[in-house]
N, C-alpha and C positions, 0 to 999 in steps of 0.2 A: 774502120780504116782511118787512121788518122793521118790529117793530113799538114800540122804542122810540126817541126821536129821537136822534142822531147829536149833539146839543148837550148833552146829560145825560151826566153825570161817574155811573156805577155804582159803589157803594161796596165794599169786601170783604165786609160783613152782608149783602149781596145777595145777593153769588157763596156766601156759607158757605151762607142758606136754599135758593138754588135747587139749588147741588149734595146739596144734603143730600135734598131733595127730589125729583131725577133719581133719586139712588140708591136712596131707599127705594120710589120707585113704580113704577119699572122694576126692581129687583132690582141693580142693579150695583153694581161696585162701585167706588172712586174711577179706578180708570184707563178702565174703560167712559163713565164720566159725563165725565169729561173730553173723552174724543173723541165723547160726543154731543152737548157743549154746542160744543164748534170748530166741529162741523158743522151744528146747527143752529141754535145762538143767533149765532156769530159767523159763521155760513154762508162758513166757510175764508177770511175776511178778519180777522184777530185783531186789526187797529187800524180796525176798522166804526165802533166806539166811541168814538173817541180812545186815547191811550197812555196816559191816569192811569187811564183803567174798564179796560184787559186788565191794567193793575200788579195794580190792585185785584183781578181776577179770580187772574192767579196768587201772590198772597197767600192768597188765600183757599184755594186748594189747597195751596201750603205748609203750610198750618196743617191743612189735614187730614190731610194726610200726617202729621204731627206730627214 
């Protein structure tokens, strides 16, 4: 069930708090959070969102990974 709409552009400040967020509340760490967000936020379709929100998204893991 998704629950943000499909017309909304996600920014990279989104994906840094939400990753930041998986990992600290779950314990993981950036490669765990990553494949919980494929599977649950983009539930194994990585363009659910359009292709500028999964850019934004793997920017935003770029830059965690530093």
């Amino acid at each position: 069930m998704k629950k943000i709409s499909s017309g909304s552009v996600l920014g990279k400040a989104y994906f840094l708090s939400y990753l930041q967020l998986v990992m600290n509340s779950r314990g993981f760490d950036l490669d765990q959070a990553t494949a919980y967000t494929l599977h649950t936020f983009f539930q194994g379709d990585l363009c659910a969102f359009g292709q500028q929100t999964y850019e934004n998204y793997l920017s935003a893991v770029d830059e965690l990974r530093g």
